[in-house]
N, C-alpha and C positions, 0 to 999 in steps of 0.2 A: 196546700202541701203539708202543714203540719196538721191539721187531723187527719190526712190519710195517712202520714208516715207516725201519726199517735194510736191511731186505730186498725193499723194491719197487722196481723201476726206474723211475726218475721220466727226462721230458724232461732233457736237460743243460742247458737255459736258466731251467728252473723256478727253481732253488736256487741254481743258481751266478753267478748276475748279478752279485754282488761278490767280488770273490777271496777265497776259505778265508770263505766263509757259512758252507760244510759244519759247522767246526771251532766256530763260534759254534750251532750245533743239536745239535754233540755236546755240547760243554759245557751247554748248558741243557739237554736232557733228562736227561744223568745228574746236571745240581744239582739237579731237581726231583724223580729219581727217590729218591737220596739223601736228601733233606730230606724227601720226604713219609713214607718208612722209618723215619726218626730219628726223626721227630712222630708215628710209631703206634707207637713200642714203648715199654715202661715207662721212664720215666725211672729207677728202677734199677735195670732189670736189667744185669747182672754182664756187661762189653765190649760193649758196646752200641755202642759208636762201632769199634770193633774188626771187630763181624760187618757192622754194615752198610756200613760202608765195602770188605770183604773181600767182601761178595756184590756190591753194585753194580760192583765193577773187574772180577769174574770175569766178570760178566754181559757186560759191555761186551768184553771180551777172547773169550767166547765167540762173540758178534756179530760182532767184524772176522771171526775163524777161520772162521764163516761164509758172510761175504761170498769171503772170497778165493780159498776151495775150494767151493763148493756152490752158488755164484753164475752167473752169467755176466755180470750186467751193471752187477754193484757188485765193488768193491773193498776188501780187508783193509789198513788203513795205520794204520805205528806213530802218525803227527802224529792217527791220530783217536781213537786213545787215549790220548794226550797229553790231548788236550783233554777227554777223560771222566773222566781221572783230575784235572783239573783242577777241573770241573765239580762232581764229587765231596769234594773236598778245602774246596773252597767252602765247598760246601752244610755240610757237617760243621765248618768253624770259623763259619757264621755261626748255627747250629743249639747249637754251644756257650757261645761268648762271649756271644753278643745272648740266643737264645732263652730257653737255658736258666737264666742267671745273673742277668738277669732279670724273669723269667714271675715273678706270682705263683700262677699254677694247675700243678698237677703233671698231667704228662704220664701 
């Protein structure tokens, strides 16, 4: 769902009706994408917080590279990896602090 909705060309009045919406959709797809990765893998397996946080940045970094060479009608920007790696950073402290500390069921 997030490269088709990274990679389609939407109307420019669809999204953009508040300034930097864009940055608030990047952020929430990579906190959900991140959180829902954390919440399927074993709570112990060995960097767990390491691999998925290193796959969802790549992911996200592949995406702009993407956009900026492959595209025509979207755009690669560092502020929108800002906000995925934001998004990400999130999801992974509120997935350790709240979740995991705590859950009384194991992931």
């Amino acid at each position: 769902m997030i490269t088709i909705l990274s990679l389609v060309s939407f109307e420019k009045n669809t999204i953009t009706t508040i300034q930097n919406t864009d940055k608030l959709v990047h952020f929430s797809f990579y906190f959900m994408l991140t959180f829902l990765l954390l919440r399927s893998v074993k709570r112990n397996m060995r960097f767990k917080y390491l691999i998925v946080i290193a796959l969802s940045f790549f992911y996200g970094i592949i995406i702009e590279v993407i956009q900026k060479y492959f595209t025509v009608s979207r755009s690669g920007d560092i502020y929108d990896a800002i906000a995925n790696l934001t998004g990400i950073i999130c999801a992974a402290l509120l997935n350790y602090f709240i979740l995991e500390k705590f859950s009384s069921t194991k992931v």
